[in-house]
TIKOL-96308 format. One record per atom (N, C-alpha, C): residue in one letter; x, y, z. Coordinates in pm, whole numbers, plus 50000, padded with zeros to 5 digits. Each point is the difference from the previous one (the first is absolute). Layout:
! TIKOL-96308
aXYZ;...
This chain:
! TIKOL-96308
x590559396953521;x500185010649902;x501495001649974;x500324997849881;x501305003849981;x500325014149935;x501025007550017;x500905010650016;x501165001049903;x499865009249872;x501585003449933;x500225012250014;x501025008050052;x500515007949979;x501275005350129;x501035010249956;x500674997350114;x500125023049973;x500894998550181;x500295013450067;x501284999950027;x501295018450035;x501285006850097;x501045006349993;x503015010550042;x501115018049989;x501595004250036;x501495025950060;x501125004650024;x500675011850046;x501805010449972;x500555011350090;x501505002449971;x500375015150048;x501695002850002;x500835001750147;x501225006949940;x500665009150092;x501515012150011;x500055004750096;x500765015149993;x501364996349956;x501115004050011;x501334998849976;x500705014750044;x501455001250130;x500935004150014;x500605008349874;x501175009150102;x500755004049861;x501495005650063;x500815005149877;x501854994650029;x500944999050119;x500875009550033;x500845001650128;x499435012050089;x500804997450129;x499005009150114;x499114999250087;x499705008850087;x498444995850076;x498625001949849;x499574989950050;x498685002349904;x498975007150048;x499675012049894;x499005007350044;x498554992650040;x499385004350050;x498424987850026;x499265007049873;x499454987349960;x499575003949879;x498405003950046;x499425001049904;x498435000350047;x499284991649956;x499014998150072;x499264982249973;x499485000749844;x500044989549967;x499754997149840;x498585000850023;x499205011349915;x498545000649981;x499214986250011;x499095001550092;x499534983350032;x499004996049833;x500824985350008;x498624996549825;x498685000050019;x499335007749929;x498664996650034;x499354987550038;x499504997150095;x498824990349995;x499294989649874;x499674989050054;x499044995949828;x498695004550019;x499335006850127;x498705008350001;x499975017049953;x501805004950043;x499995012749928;x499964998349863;x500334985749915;x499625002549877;x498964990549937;x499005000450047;x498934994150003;x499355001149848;x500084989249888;x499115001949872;x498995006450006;x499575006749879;x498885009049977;x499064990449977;x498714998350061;x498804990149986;x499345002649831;x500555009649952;x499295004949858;x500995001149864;x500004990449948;x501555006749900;x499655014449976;x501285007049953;x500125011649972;x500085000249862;x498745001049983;x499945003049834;x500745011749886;x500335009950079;x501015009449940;x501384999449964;x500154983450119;x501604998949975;x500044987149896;x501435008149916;x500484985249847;x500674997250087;x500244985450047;x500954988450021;x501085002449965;x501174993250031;x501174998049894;x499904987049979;x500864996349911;x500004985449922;x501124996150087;x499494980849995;x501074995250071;x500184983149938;x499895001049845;x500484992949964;x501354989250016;x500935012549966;x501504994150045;x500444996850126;x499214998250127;x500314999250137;x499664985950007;x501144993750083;x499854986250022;x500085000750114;x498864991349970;x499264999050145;x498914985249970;x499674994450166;x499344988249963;x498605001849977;x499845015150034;x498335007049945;x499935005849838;x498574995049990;x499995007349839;x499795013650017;x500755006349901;x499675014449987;x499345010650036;x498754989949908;x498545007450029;x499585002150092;x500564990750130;x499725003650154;x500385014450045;x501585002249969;x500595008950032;x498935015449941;x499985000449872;x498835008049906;x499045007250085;x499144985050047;x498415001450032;x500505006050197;x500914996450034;x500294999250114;x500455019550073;x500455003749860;x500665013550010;x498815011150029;x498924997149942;x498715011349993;x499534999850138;x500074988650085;x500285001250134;x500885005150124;x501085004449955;x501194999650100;x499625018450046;x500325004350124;x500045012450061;x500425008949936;x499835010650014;x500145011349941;x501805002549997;x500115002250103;x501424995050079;x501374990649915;x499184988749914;x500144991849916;x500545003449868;x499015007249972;x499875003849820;x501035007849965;x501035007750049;x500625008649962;x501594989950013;x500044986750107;x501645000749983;x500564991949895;x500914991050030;x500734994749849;x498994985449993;x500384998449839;x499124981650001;x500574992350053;x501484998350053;x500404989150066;x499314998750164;x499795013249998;x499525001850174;x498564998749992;x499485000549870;x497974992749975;x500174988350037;x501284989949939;x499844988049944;x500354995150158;x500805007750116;x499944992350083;x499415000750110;x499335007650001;x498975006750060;x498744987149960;x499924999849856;x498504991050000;x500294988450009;x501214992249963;x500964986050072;x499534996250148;x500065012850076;x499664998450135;x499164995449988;x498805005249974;x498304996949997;x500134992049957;x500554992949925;x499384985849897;x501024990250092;x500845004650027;x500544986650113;x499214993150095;x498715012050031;x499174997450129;x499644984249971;x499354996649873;x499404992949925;x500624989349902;x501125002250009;x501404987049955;x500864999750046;x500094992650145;x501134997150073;x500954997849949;x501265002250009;x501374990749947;x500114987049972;x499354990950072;x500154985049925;x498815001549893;x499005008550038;x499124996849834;x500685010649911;x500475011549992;x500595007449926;x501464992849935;x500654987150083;x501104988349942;x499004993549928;x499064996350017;x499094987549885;x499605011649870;x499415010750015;x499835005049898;x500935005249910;x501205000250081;x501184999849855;x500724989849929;x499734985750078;x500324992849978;x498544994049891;x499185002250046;x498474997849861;x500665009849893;x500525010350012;x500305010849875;x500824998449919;x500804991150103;x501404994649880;x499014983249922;x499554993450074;x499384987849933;x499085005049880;x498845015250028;x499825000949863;x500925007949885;x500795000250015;x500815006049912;x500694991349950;x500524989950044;x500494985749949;x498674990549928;x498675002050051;x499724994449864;x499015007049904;x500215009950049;x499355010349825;x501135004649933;x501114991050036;x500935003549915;x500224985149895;x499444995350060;x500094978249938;x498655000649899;x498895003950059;x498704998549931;x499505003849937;x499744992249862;x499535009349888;x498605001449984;x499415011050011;x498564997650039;x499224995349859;x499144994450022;x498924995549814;x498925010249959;x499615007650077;x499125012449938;x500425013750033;x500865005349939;x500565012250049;x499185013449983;x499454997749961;x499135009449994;x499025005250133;x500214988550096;x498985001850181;x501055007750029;x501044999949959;x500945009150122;x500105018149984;x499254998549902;x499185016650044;x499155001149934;x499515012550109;x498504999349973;x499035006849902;x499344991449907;x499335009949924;x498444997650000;x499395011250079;x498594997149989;x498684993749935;x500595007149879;x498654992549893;x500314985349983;x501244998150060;x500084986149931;x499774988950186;x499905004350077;x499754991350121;x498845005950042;x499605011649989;x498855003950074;x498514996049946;x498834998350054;x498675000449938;x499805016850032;x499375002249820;x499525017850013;x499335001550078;x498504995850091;x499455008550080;x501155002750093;x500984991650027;x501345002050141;x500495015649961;x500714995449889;x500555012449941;x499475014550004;x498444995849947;x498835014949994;x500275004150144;x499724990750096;x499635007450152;x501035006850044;x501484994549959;x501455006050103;x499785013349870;x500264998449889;x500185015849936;x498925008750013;x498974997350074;x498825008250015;x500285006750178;x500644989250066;x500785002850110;x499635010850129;x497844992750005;x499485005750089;x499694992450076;x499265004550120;x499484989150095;x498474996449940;x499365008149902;x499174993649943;x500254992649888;x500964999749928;x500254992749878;x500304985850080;x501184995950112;x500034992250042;x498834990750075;x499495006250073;x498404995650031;x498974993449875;x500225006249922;x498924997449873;x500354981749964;x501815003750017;x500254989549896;x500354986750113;x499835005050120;x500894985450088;x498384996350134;x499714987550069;x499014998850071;x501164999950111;x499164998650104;x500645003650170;x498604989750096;x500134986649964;x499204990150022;x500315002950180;x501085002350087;x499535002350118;x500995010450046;x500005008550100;x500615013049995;x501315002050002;x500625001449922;x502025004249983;x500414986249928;x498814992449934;x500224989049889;x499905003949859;x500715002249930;x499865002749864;x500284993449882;x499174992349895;x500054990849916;x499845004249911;x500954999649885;x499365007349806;x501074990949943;x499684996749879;x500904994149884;x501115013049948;x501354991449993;x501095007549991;x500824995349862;x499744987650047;x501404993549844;x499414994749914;x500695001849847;x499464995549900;x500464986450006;x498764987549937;x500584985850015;x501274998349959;x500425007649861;x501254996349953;x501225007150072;x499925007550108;x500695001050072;x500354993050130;x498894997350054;x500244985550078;x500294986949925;x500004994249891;x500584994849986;x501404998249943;x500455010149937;x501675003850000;x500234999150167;x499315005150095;x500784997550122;x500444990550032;x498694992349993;x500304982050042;x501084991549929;x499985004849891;x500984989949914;x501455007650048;x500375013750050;x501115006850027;x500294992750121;x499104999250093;x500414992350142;x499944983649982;x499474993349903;x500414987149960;x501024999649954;x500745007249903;x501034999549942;x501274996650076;x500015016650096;x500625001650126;x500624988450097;x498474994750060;x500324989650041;x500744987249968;x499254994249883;x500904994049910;x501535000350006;x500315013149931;x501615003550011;x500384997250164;x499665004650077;x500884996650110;x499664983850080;x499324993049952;x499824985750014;x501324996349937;x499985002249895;x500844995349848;x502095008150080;x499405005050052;x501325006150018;x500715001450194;x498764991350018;x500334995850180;x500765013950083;x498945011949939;x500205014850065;x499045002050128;x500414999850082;x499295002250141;x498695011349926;x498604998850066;x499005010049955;x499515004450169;x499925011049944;x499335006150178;x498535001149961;x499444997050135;x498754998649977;x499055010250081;x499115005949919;x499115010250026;x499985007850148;x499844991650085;x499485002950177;x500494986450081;x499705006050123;x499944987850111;x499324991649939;x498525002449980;x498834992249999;x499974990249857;x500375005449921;x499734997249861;x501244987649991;x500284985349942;x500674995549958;x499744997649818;x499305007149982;x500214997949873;x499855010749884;x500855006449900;x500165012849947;x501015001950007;x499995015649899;x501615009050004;x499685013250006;x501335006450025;x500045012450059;x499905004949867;x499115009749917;x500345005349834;x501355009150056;x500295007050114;x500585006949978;x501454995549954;x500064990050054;x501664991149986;x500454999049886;x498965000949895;x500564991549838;x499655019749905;x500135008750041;x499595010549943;x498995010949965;x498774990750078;x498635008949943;x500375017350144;x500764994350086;x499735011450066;x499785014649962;x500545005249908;x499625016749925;x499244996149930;x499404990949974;x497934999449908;x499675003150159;x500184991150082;x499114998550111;x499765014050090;x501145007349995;x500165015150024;x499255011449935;x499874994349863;x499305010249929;x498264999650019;x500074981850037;x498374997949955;x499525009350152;x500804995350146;x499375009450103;x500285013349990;x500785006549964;x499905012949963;x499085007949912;x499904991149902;x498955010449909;x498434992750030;x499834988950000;x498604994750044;x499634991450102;x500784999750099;x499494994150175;x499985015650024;x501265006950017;x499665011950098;x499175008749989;x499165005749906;x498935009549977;x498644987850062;x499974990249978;x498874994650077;x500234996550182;x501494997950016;x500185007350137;x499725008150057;x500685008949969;x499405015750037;x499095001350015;x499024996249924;x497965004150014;x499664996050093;x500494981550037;x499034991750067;x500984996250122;x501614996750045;x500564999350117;x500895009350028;x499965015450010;x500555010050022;x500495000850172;x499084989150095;x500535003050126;x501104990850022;x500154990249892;x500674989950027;x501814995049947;x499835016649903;x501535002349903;x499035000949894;x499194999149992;x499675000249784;x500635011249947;x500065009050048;x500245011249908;x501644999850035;x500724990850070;x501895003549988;x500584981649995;x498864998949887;x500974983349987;x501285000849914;x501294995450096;x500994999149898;x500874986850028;x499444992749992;x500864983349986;x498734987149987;x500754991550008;x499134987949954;x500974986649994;x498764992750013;x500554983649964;x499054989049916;x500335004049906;x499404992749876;x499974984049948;x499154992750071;x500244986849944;x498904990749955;x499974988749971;x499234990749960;x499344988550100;x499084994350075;x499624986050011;x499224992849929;x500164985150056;x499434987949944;x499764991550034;x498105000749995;x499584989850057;x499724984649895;x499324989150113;x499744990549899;x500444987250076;x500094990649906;x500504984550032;x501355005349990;x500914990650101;x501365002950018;x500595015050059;x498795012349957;x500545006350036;x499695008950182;x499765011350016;x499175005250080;x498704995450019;x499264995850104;x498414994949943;x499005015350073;x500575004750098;x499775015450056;x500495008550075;x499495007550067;x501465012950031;x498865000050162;x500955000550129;x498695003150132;x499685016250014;x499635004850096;x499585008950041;x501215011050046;x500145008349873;x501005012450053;x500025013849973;x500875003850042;x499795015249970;x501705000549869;x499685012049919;x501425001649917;x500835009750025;x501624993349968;x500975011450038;x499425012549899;x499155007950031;x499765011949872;x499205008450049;x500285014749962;x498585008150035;x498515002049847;x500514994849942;x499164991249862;x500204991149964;x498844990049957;x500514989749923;x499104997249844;x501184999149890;x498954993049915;x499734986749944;x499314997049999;x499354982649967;x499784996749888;x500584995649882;x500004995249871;x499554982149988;x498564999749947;x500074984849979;x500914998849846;x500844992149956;x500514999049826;x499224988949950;x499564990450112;x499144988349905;x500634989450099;x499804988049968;x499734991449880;x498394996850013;x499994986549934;x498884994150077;x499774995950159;x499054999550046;x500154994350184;x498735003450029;x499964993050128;x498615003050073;x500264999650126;x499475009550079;x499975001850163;x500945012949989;x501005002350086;x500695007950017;x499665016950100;x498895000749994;x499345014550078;x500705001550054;x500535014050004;x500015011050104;x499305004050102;x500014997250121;x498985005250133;x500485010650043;x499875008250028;x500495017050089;x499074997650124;x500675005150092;x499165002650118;x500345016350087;x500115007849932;x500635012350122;x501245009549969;x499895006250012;x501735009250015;x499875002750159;x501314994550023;x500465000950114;x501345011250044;x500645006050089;x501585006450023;x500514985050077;x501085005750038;x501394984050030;x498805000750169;x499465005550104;x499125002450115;x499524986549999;x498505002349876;x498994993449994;x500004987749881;x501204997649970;x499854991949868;x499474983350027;x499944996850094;x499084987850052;x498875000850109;x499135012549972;x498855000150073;x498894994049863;x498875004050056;x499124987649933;x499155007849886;x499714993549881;x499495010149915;x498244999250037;x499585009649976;x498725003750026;x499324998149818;x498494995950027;x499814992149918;x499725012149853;x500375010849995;x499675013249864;x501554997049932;x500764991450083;x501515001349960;x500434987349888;x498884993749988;x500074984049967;x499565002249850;x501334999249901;x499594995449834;x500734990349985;x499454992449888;x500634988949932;x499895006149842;x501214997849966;x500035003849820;x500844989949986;x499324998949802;x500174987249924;x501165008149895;x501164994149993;x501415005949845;x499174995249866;x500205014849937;x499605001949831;x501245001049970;x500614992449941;x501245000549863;x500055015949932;x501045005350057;x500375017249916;x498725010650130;x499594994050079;x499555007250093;x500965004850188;x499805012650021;x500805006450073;x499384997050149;x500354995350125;x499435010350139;x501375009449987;x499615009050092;x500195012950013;x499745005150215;x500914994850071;x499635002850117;x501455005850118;x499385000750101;x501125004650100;x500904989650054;x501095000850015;x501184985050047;x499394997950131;x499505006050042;x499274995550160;x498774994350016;x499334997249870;x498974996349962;x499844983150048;x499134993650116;x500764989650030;x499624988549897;x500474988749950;x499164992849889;x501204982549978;x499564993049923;x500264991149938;x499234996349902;x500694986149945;x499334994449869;x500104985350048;x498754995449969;x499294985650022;x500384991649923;x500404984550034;x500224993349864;x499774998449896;x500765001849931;x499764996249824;x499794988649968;x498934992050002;x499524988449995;x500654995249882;x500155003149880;x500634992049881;x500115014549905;x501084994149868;x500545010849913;x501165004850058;x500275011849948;x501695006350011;x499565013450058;x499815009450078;x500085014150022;x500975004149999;x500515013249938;x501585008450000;x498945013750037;x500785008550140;x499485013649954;x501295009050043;x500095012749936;x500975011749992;x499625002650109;x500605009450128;x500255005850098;x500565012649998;x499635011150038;x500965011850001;x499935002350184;x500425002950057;x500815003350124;x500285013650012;x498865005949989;x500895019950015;x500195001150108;x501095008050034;x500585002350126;x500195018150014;x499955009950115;x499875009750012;x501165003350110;x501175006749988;x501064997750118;x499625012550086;x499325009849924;x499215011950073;x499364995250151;x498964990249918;x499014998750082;x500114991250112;x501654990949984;x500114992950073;x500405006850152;x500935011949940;x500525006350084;x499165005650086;x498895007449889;x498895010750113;x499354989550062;x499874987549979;x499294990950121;x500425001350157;x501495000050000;x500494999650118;x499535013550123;x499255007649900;x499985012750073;x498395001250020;x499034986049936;x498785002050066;x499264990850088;x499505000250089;x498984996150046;x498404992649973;x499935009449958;x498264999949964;x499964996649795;x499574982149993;x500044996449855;x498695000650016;x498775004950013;x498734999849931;x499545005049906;x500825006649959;x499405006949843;x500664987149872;x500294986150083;x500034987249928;x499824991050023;x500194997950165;x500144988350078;x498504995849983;x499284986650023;x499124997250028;x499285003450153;x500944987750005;x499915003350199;x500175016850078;x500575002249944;x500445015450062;x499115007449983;x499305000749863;x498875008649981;x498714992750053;x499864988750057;x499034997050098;x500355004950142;x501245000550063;x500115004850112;x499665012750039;x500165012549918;x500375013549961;x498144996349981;x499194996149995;x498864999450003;x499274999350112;x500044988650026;x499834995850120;x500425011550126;x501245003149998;x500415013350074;x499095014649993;x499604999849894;x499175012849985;x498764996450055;x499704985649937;x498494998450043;x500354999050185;x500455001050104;x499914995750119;x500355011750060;x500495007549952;x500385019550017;x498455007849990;x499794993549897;x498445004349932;x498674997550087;x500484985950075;x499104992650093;x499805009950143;x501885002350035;x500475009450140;x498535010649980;x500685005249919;x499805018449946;x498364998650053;x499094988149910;x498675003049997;x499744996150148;x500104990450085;x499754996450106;x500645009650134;x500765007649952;x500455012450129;x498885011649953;x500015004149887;x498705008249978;x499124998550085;x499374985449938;x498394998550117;x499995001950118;x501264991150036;x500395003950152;x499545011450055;x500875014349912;x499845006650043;x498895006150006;x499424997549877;x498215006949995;x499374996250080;x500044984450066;x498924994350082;x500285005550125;x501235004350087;x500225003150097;x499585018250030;x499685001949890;x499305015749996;x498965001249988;x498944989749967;x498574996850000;x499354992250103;x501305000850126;x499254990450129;x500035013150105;
């Protein structure tokens, strides 16, 4: 079973003063703890954010944003430079210094070439609904219930969710945007970074510009179907992502093995082409504990890619895709990421209100408590009837 994703932090001091005996000063108020300021498990819906556009930093914004409705009470009142380093801390947990050096060094590479590349359909780089979406998609998010969504999407096995999303002529402006792409940096012997560990073949959309489409599309229509359906998992505080493309086929990818994704959502875009084989197998949601125990057989789907059709599942969801026997497969990827939820992980224990395994154990535990309980009863009844 293979594994993407990675995990991991600072202080001051007093100072003397002019000629003379020095008075003793008094101890500098000790800094709180990182448990005295322990995130709120619930954003605080009463509190507006501040904006943190203009802050450079190797985090996007929106982290900082989504990150603030969390912070202590304690929190909310002092200056934004002391938010911004305050939530720096927390997000350091989770980008060490040599990966926090690669990600600025990725930040300067895309900025060097969405500054070279002229894209051929400008119009993908933001987003306008009627023109990428299929209307029932559209009807269900502006109707923006858990029954409108239900009506319009199937859930072939439990926390799997499949509905048609893109209009053909929007998948295919994609394809020809990431052919193009490619192209140009063949043509122009520009280093291309490529999707994941796993994946050798694809591009990052975010590198060449789609990233604020890609922001908008999870903001206004991944996250309301978050929220409904993986709320234990970040749905309802996704604020980042990694947006890219693979490709299977002759020459290229022929399949992907058995993993779990850096994400607390993921979405699954087939764009086409022609091909045959390719399935998706899922077997389980697992936590980092149990992620190679064995799937039990209610856990076992195989799904076949529809061109402009969506999955819709949890990044822990365990799965791959089977060879693509012949043809070209390309599919979109979204990667939502939740820095909330990454954080409140560290502070739990007990994942069964997702885990597979866990919520069999937490079973099993009751049932053998359940077993105690009834068998000391009799006990005791039978020893009062002799």
């Amino acid at each position: 079973m293979s594994l993407e994703g990675t995990v991991e932090r600072r202080e001051g001091s007093p100072a003397g003063n002019g000629n003379g005996p020095v008075a003793k000063q008094p101890a500098p108020p000790a800094r709180p703890t990182y448990g005295d300021r322990r995130l709120r498990l619930n954003p605080n819906t009463d509190h507006k954010p501040e904006r943190y556009d203009d802050v450079q930093s190797e985090y996007d914004s929106a982290i900082f944003s989504s990150l603030e409705r969390h912070l202590p009470p304690s929190m909310l009142d002092v200056s934004r430079d002391a938010k911004v380093e305050f939530m720096k801390e927390i997000l350091s947990r989770y980008l060490p210094e040599g990966e926090r050096n690669r990600v600025q060094r990725h930040k300067e590479y895309r900025k060097k070439l969405m500054s070279a590349y002229q894209p051929l359909h400008k119009e993908l780089y933001s987003l306008h609904p009627s023109a990428f979406f299929v209307p029932s998609f559209l009807k269900a998010i502006n109707d923006n219930t858990e029954e409108s969504f239900r009506k319009f999407l199937c859930e072939p096995s439990p926390g799997i969710y499949t509905f048609p999303i893109f209009q053909p002529s929007f998948c295919e402006l994609l394809l020809d945007e990431v052919e193009n792409f490619e192209k140009w940096v063949n043509t122009v012997k520009f280093k291309i970074m490529r999707p994941n560990t796993m994946n050798k073949y694809g591009a990052v959309l975010d590198d060449f510009g789609l990233e604020a489409m890609l922001n908008k599309l999870i903001e206004e229509f991944v996250s309301p179907l978050a929220k409904v359906f993986f709320p234990e998992v970040g749905g309802s505080t996704l604020d980042s992502h990694h947006g890219f493309v693979v490709e299977y086929g002759k020459e290229k990818d022929v399949e992907l093995g058995f993993h779990v994704d850096d994400a607390e959502v993921t979405l699954n875009v087939c764009l086409g082409k022609d091909f045959f084989g390719g399935d998706l197998f899922f077997r389980g949601i697992r936590c980092d504990k149990h992620v190679n125990t064995e799937t039990q057989p209610e856990e076992i789907l195989d799904y076949s890619h529809v061109p402009g059709q969506a999955v819709l599942h949890r990044g822990r969801h365990r799965h791959g895709a089977r060879p693509t026997t012949s043809g070209h497969r390309i599919n979109m990827l979204l990667w939502c990421r939740s820095s909330v939820f990454r954080e409140m992980k560290k502070y739990q224990k007990d994942f069964s209100s997702w885990c597979g395994e866990c919520q069999r154990e937490k079973k099993e535990r009751q049932s053998q408590s359940v077993a105690a309980t009834k068998l000391a009863f009799f006990k005791a009844g039978g020893g009062s009837n002799t």
